[in-house]
N, C-alpha and C positions, 0 to 999 in steps of 0.2 A: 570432325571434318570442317574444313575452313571454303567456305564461300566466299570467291569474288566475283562483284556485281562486274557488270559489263561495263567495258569503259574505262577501266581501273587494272593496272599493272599490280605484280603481286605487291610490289615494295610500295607503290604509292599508299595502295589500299592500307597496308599493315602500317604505313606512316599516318591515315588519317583512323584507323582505332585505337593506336597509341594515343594521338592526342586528346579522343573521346574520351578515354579511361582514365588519363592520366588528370584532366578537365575533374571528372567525376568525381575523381577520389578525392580529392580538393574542395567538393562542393561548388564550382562554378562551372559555368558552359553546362553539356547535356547531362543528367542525370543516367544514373543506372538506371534503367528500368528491371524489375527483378523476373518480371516475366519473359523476357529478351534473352538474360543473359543464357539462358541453357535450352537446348530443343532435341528430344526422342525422335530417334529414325521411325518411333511409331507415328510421329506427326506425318510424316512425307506424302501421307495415303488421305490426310482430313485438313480441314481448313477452320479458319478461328470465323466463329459466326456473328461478327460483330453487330452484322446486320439487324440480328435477332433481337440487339437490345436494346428494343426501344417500348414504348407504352402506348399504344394506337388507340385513339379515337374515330370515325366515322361520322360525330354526331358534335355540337354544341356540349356543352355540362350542365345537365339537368341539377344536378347537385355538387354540396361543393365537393365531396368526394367524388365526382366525375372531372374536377379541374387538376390541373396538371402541376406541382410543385417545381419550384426551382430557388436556389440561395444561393448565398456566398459565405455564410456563417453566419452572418449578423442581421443583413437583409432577405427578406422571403416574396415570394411572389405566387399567388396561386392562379393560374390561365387557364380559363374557362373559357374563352373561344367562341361566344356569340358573334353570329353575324353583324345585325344589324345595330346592337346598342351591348358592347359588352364591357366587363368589367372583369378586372387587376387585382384582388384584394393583397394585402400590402402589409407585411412586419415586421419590426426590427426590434432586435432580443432583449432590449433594455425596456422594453414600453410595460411594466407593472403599474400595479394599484400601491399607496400605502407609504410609510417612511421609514426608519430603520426600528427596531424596538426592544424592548428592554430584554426578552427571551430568560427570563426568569420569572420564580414564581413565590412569593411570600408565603410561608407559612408550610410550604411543600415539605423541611425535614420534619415536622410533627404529624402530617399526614400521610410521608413514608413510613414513620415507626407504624403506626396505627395499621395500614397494610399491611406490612410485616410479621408482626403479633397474629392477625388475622390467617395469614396464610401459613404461621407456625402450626394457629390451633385445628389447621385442615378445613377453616371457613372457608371454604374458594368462593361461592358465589357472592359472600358478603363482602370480601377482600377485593371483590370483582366492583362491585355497589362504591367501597369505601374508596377503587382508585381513580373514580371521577373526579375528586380532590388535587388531584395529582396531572390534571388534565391544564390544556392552556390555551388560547386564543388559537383562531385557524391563521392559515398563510394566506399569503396578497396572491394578487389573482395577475396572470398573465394576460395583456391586452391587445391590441389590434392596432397596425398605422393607421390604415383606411384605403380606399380603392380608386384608383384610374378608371378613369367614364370615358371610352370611345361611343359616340356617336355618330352614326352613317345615313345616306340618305335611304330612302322607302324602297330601291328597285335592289339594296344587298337583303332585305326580304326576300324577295325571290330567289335568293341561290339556287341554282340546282344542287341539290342533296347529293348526288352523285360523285358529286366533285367534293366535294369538303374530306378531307384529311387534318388531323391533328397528330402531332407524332412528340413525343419526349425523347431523345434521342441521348441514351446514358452515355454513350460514347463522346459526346460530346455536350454533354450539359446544355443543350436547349432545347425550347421546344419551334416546332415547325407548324405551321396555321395554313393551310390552302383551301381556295373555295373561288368557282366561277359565279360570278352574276351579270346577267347581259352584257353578255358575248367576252367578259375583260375578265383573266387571270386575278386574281389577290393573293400577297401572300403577308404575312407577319412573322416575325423572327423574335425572340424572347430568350434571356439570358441574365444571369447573373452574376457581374463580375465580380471576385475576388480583387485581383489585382486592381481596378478602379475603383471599387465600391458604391458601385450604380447597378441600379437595375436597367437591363437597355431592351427596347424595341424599337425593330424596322419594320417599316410598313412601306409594301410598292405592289405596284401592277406591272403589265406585261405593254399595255395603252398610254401611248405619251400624254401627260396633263390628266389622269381619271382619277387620279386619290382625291377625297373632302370628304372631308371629316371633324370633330368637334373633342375636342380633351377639355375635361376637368380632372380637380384634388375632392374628394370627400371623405368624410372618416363618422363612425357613430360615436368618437368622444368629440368632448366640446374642444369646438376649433373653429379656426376662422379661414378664406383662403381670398387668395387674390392675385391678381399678376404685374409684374413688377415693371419699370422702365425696361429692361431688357426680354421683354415678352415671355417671362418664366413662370408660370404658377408657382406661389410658396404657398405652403398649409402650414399652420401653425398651432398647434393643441397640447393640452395639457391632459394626461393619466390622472384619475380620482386622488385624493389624497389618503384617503382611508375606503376600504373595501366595501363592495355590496355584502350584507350577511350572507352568509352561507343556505343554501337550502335547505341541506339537510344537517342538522343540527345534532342528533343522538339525542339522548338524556340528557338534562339539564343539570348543572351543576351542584347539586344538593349545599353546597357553604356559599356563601358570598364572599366570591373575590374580587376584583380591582374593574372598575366599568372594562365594559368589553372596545370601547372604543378610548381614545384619549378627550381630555375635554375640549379640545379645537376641534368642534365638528367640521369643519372643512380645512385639514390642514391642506399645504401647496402641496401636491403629488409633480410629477416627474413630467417635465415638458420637454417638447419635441416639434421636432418642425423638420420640413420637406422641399424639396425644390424641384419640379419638372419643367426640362427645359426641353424646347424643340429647333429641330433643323430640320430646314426643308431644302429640296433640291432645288437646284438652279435656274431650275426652269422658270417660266412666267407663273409661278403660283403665286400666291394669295394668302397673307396669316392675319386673320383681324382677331382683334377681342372682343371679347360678349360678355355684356355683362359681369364687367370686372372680373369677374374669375374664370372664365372659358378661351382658349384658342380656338379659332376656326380657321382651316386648311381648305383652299377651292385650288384645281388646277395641277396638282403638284405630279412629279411621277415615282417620289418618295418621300419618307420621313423618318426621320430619327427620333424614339423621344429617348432621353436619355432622365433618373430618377435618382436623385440622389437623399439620404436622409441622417437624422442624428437627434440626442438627447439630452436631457442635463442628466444624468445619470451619473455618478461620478464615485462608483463605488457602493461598496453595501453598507458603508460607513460617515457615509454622507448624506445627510438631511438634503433632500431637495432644495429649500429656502434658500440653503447653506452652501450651494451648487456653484460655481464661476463659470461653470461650461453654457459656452454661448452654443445653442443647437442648429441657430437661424445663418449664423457665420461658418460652424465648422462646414454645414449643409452648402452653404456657396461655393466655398472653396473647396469642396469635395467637388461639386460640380466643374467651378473653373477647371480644376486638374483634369477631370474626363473629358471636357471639349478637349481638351490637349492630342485627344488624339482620333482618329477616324472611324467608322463603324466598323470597318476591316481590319484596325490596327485593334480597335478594343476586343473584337471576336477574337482574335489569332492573341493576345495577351489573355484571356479568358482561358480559352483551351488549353494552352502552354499549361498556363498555371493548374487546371483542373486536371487534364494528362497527367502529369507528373507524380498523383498521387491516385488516379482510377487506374492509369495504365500498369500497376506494381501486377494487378495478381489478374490472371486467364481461367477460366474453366470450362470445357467443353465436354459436357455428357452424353454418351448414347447408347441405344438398346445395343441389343446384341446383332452383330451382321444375319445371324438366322436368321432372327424377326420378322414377321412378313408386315409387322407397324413400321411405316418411315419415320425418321426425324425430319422432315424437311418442313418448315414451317409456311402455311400459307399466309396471304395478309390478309389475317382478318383483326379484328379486335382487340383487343389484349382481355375485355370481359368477357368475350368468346373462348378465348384461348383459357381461360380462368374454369369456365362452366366445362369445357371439353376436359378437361385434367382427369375429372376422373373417373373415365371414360379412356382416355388415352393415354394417360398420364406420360405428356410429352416432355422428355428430358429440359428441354430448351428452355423450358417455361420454368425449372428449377433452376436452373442458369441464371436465367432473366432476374426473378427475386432475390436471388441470393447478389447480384452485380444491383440491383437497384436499394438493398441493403446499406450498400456500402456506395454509391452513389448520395442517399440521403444523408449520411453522417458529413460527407462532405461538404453539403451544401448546407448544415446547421449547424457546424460546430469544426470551427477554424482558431487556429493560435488569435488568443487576442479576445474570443466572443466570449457568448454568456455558453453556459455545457448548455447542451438537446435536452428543455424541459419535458414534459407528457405528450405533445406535439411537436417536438422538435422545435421549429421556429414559424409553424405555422397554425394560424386562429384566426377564425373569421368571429368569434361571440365578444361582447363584452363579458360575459362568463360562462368560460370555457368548462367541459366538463373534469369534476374534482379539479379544477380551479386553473388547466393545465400547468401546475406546480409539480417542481419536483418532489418524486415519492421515494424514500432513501430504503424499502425494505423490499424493493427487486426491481422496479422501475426504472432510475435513474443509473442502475448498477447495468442493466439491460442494454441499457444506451451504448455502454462503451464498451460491452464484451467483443464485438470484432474490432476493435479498434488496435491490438496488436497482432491477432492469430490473420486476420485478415488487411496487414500490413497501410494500416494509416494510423501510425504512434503519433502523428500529428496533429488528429484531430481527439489526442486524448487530452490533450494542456490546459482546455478550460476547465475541464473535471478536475485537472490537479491544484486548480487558483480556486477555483470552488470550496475545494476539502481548504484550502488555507483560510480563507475568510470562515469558514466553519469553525476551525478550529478557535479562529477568536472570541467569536459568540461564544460557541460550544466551551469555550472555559469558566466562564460567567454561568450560562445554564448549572454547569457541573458543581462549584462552590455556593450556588445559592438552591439549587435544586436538592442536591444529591451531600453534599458537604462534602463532597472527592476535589481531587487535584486532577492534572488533564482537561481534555477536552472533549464532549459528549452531543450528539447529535440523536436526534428522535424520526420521526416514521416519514416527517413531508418538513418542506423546506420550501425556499422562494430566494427573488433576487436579493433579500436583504440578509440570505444565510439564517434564518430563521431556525433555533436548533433545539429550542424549550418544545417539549412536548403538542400534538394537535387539542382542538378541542374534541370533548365528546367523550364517549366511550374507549375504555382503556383496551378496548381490544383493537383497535387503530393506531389511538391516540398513545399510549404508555409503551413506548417499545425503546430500548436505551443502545441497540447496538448500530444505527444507520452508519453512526461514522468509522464504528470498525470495520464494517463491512466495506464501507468505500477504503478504508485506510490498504485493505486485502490488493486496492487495485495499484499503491504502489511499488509494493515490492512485486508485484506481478508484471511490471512495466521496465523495471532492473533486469529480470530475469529473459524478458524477450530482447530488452537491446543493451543489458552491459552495460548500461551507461552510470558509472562510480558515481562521478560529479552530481547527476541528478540525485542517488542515494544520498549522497552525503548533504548536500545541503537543500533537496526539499523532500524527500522522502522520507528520510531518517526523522528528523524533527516533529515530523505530522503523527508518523508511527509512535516517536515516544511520548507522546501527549497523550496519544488513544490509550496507547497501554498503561500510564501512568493511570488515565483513570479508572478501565477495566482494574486494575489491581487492587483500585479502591473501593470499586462499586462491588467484585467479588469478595463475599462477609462469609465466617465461618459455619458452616451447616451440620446436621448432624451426620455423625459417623466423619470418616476420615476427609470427605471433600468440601470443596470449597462451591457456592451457588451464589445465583445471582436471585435475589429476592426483592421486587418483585418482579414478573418474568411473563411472559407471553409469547406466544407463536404466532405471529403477525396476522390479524386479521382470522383468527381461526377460534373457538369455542369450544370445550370438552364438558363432557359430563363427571359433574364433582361424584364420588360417591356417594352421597345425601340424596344425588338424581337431579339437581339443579344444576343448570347450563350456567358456567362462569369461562371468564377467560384469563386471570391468573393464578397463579402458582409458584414455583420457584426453579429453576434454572431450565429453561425448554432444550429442547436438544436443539434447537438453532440457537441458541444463546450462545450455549459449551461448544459447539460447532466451530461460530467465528471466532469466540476466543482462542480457541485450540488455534486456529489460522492462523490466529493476529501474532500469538505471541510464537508461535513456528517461526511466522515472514520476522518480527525482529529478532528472533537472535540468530534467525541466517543474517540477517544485515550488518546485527552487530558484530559476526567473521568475518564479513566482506572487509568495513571499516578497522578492524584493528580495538574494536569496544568491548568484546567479548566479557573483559572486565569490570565494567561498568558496573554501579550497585543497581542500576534499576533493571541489566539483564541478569544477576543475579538472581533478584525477588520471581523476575518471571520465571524463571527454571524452577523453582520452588513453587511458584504457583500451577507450572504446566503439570506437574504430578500429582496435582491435590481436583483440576477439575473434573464434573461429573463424566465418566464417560457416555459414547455413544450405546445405548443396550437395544436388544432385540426383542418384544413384546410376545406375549405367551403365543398370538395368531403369526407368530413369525416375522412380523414388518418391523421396520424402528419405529421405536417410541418415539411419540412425535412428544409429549414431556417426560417429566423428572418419573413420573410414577406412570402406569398404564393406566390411560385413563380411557374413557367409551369415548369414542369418537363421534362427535354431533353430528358431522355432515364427511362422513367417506370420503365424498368424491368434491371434496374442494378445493377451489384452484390452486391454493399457493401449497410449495411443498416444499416450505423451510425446511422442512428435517432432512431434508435431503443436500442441503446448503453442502456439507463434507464432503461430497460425491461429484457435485458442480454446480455453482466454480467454483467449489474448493478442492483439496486434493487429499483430506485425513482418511477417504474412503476410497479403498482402488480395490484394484482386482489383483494385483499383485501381492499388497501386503495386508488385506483386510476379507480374503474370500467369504469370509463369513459377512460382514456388514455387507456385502455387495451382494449375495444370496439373498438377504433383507430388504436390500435396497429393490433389489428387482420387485420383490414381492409386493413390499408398499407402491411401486409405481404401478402393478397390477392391479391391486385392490383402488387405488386413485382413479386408475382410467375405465379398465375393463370388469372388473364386478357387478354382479347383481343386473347385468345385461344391461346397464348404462350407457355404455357406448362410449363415445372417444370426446365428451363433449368439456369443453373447457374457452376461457379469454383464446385470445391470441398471443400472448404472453406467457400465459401457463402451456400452451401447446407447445412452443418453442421451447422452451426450458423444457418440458417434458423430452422431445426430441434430444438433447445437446446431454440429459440425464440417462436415457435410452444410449445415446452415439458411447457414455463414460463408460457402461456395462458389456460395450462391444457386441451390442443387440441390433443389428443391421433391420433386421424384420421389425421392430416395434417404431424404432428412430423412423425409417421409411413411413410408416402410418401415421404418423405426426405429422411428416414432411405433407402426404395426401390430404392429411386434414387439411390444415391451414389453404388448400384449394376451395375452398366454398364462397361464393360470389353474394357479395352481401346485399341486399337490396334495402336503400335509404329509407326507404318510406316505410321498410316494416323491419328496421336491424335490432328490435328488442326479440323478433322470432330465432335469432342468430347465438351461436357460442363459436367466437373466435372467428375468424376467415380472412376475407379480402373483399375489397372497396374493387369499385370495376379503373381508377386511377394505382390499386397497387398498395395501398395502404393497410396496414394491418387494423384489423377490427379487435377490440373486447367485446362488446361494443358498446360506446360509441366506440371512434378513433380511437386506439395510444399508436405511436411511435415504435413502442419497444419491440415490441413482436418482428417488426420488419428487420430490425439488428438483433433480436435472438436468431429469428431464419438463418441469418448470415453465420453466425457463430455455429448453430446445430449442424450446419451441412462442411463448416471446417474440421469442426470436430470428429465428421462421420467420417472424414477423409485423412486427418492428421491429427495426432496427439501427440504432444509432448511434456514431458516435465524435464526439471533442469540436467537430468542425467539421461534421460530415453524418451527416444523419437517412434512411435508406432506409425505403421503404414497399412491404409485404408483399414482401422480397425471396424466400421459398423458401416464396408459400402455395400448397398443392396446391392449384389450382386447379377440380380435375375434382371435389375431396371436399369441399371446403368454401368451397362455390362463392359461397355469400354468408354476412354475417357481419359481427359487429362487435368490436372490444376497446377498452376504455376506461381512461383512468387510469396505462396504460404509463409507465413512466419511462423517459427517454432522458438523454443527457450532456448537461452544459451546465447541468443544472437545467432541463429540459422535460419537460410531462409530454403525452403523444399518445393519442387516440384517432381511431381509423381504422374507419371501414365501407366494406364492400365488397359487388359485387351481381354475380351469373354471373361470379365470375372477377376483374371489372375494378371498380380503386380507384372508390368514388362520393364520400366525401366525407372530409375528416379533417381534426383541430383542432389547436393547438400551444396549451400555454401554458406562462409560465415564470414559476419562484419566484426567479428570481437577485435579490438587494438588489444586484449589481455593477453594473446597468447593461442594455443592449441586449444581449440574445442573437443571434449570427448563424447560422442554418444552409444550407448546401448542401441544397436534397430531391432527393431522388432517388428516382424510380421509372419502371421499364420504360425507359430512356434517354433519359429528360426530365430535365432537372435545371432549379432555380430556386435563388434566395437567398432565404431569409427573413427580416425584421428585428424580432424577435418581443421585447417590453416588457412588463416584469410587470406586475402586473395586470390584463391584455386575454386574452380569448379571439379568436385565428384559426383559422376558416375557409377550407379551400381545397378546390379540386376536383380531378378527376383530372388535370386538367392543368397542377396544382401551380399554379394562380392562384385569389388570394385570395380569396373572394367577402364576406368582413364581418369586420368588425372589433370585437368585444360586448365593452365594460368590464366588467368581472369582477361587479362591484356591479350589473349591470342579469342 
């Protein structure tokens, strides 16, 4: 049914959606929104609760996990919201320790034979001891800008508490600051822009001439600040040039290899400089200097500060020294161009921009109309609303996470940035915990799992110039580490693509698949948007490098399969049979897992492309037959390795073996009911055995959920989802497994990142799965909690994008549409053991009902 607004004749109307759409499909003027394009007569009766999603404060931030995050992808901001003396702390994604490095290892093929022999003769623990050998320097450490110092006079002491508001408003990416102090309104406004590349705040009152106040630059690297002929504060510092040591160390390296440091004890590290500049209102106010580096503001009845920043970072292949980037000039002229425009012109180009890619996907959950529990959210807290969960477990508040999920990815990771390290783009330490370095064996892959099911393929682009600089190093590693061809990445990594194994213990440290596993997430980025051109010239290329070396790294094993020796299951321990704890062996079943993956995704790629004939997909066809399979262990679960071995700790967090299940796709429920039997089992014995309870990271909860949603286990996935509700408390988060920060942040704890973009991913996946031939609808929705409900904008494989409403439980209505230029999209639906064929042609919206028949067919344009 066609709506027109008031005011509008039918033919004008339909003359100004023409030229919207027409605008759209072109890429200029308005964008499609995917959430927009289609709307259920079940909507008619509920309303979108935009309102809901925001992150309320009451109070100051005691901690920095009570300050409020915001970015643009490259610059971060965290708002803490004191009164009378507060502070900004301040980063931007390039500020590392350290220089580029050599990411090889002398002598490493003589002490891979040695491991190998070992693990032939069934030494595991000694093979364990011997592959410290095989180990290699840690990665540089993520750093910190430094923080904005507002200073106030004595009587914003006094606020009344009553009044004070802080609000994150995901709708519109900022944050809001209000608070009375004798008798005068305050408010502050906080933002991040994209499109200018400033961090901006207003500051005003409600009282003509009452704002004074004091700004400085400070940072805990060494730096200098001052302010310039045009009243601007610069900060100027430099990033260590080589790393504080590591805390924790492992076992020490039993051979002597190459210093742990280069011999320039202070080589140049990565410089960086700032610029804060201020406008004040028209009025008779007052801006003096203090003390060479302070402005101070009397009289005003507002303020603008506007921040702008930059590095000589110039690549992962550029020595600092070696740098031409001037950071003190690009920083001005980032600046000049944002005075260019007004604090209302900079918000309303902010939002645009941020809009365009929050407003793709909708979701509104709710109990059942029985229910005698309301959804109606009171304003209280958002760490209130956190500690009531489970208790009430209010839909809204899954909403909320799952939209601030996908919020944060936005603000850390934009076309052009560095990818969302361990923290995204936010750190307040000069050493952050495990270094906030990317971790390539579930961490950094965590990052970007909603970045296509939950329709922002734009903030996956860093991650894909990431895997490219990988792959350079990671070639180097491979011919001097390993004597293979291709290109090989290990367990952690850093801004200088660092891909030679960690230091320490080889149960971290020696892990050889990271860059397959990322390599998983190009052809899974083809499959969501179709797009050939990206396959062909930067997917394809990265995959044939991985594979190239996978081919070489997998060596002939006994009996008819192919292993990969030496082997590990990331961070996990087994009992040898001898009774001694080691942690290699030879091909783990997450090894064979992602290989299975890797060489699946390329020779689908090589049909796409017309290579099919190729000799190196050849070899992999011939390899796909020979690796070990996935097996079922005598107590019924998957073998988490090669042989059943005692599992040292049950219930620990990572559950690589399960990697095939998700996000891979070698284990389904379709065509593997036996591993999925298994599968179930081992996530049983993982969480619930032996009366343990549910207890795990924040990251393992989530994966666990998104592994629950793959088995179409609505009740388990849901108790994940419940976990992840527990309200961490700072001062004692070692008493914690997994939760949430009273700001929303995912705990292990300390902090990761990832947890908050698995939330996002486990609650798409409870509501929509796809593979590139079949679309299921709400396979794993708790039915009894989120009894009706709608989501909008989903992306699905194939280039489809779904929205689905649902009422007590049972599907009512849901739409397909598809962006492919290739032609017909075909899918399988599936829901509740009805299945259908779809024949779905871009530009149409369809309509179907629960009984998977179509009921209209709407061109896009009407």
């Amino acid at each position: 049914m066609m709506i027109v607004p008031k005011g509008f004749s039918v033919f004008l109307f339909l003359a100004f959606v023409f030229v919207v759409v027409v605008q759209s499909t072109f890429s200029v003027g308005f964008p499609v929104k995917d959430s927009d394009v289609w709307s259920s007569s079940l909507e008619e009766n509920t309303s979108t609760r935009f309102n809901n999603l925001e992150v309320r404060f009451n109070a100051p931030a005691k901690h920095w996990t009570d300050a409020l995050p915001i970015g643009n992808g490259r610059l971060g901001a965290m708002i803490w919201g004191a009164v009378a003396n507060d502070t900004i702390n301040l980063n931007e994604d390039t500020l590392w320790t350290g220089t580029p490095g050599e990411y090889s290892g002398a002598g490493a093929i003589t002490a891979l034979s040695e491991v190998r022999k070992l693990v032939d003769n069934g030494l595991y623990a000694e093979a364990t001891s011997a592959a410290l050998n095989l180990s290699g320097e840690p990665s540089n450490v993520y750093q910190l800008l430094g923080d904005i110092k507002l200073e106030f006079s004595d009587s914003h002491a006094a606020y009344i508490e009553e009044t004070y508001r802080r609000v994150l408003d995901l709708d519109t990416a900022t944050v809001k600051m209000q608070y009375s102090a004798d008798k005068i309104e305050y408010t502050r406004e906080y933002f991040a822009s994209k499109p200018d590349q400033a961090i901006v705040i207003k500051l005003s009152t409600n009282k003509t001439s009452s704002l004074n106040f004091t700004v400085s630059l400070d940072s805990k690297l060494h730096h200098h600040s001052y302010v310039n002929a045009k009243n601007q504060i610069l900060l100027e510092g430099s990033c260590p040039g080589r790393r504080i040591p590591p805390q924790v160390y492992g076992n020490e390296n039993p051979t002597k290899r190459s210093p742990f440091y280069s011999e320039d004890k202070n080589p140049k590290g990565i410089q960086f400089s700032s610029v804060l500049d201020l406008q004040i209102s028209d009025s008779a106010c007052e801006l003096r200097v203090v003390d060479g580096r302070k402005l101070q503001v009397s009289g005003c009845d507002w303020a603008v500060i506007r921040l702008t920043a930059s590095s000589s970072f110039d690549g992962p292949f550029t020595n600092p020294v070696d740098s031409k980037r001037d950071p003190g000039l690009e920083s001005l002229n980032a600046m000049e161009s944002a005075k260019g425009y007004s604090y209302s012109d900079l918000y309303a180009r902010h939002v645009n921009d941020y809009q365009e890619l929050f407003h793709r996907v909708t979701l509104e959950l709710s109990r059942s109309s029985n229910s005698s529990a309301q959804n109606e959210v009171e304003v209280i807290t958002t760490a209130q609303r956190v500690t009531l969960f489970k208790t009430y477990e209010d839909p809204s508040m899954v909403e909320l996470l799952f939209q601030y999920g996908r919020y944060l990815l936005i603000a850390c990771s934009r076309p052009g940035t560095q990818p969302s390290n361990l923290q995204g783009i936010w750190n307040k330490d000069i050493e952050p915990a495990w270094d906030g370095a990317p971790h390539l064996n579930i961490n950094l892959q965590m990052n970007y799992w909603p970045s296509l099911s939950c329709n922002l393929k734009e903030c996956q682009e860093p991650l894909f110039d990431y895997i490219s600089s990988l792959s350079i190093n990671g070639n180097k590693t491979a011919k001097v580490n390993y004597g293979a061809n291709g290109w090989v990445a290990h367990q952690v990594s850093d801004i200088w693509a660092k891909t030679s194994p960690d230091r320490g213990q080889a149960v971290w440290a020696l892990w050889q698949m990271g860059g397959a596993w990322l390599c998983t997430h190009l052809w899974d980025h083809y499959t969501y948007t179709i797009d050939k051109e990206f396959l062909r010239n930067k997917a394809y290329p990265l995959m044939e490098g991985c594979a190239s070396f996978l081919l070489d790294w997998l060596i002939e094993g006994r009996g008819e399969y192919l292993e990969t020796n030496p082997s590990t299951s990331p961070e996990h321990m087994f009992t040898a049979p001898d009774g001694k704890l080691a942690s290699v062996s030879n091909s783990s079943t997450m090894d064979m897992q992602i290989a299975r993956e890797l060489f699946d995704d390329i020779v689908s790629a090589a049909e796409e492309l017309g290579r099919s004939e190729d000799d190196l997909i050849a070899r992999v066809r011939k390899a796909q037959a020979r690796l070990y399979p996935t097996r079922i262990a005598k107590d019924g679960s998957i073998m988490e390795w090669a042989q059943d071995f005692d599992d040292s700790d049950t219930h620990h967090r990572h559950l690589s073996h399960l990697f095939g299940l998700f996000p891979g796709h070698t284990i389904n429920i379709e065509e593997t009911p036996d591993l999925c039997k298994a599968a179930e089992y081992t996530l049983y014995k993982r969480v619930f055995c032996y009366g343990i309870g549910e207890e795990g990271p924040g990251w393992s909860t989530t994966w666990k959920a998104a592994l629950w949603a793959r088995l179409h286990n609505s009740e388990h996935a849901y108790r994940m989802v419940k976990h992840i509700f527990d309200l961490v408390d700072p001062e004692h988060e070692s008493d914690f497994e997994g939760g949430l920060y009273a700001n929303l942040f995912t705990a292990h704890p300390p902090f990761q990142i990832d947890a908050n973009f698995g939330f996002s991913t486990a609650i798409a996946e409870m509501l929509v799965q796809s593979t590139v031939k079949d679309l299921y609808l709400l396979p794993a929705l708790p039915r009894d909690k989120w009894a009706n409900g709608c989501v909008k904008g989903i992306k699905a494989r194939g280039g489809v994008t779904v929205s689905v409403c649902w009422s007590e439980g049972d599907l009512y209505e849901f739409a397909l549409r598809s962006s492919s230029i290739n032609g017909d999209i075909f899918k399988r639906l599936h829901y509740r053991g009805i299945t259908a064929v779809a024949n779905i042609s871009s530009g149409n919206v369809y309509t179907f009902d629960k009984q998977l028949k179509c009921l209209r067919i709407s061109a896009l344009l009407l």
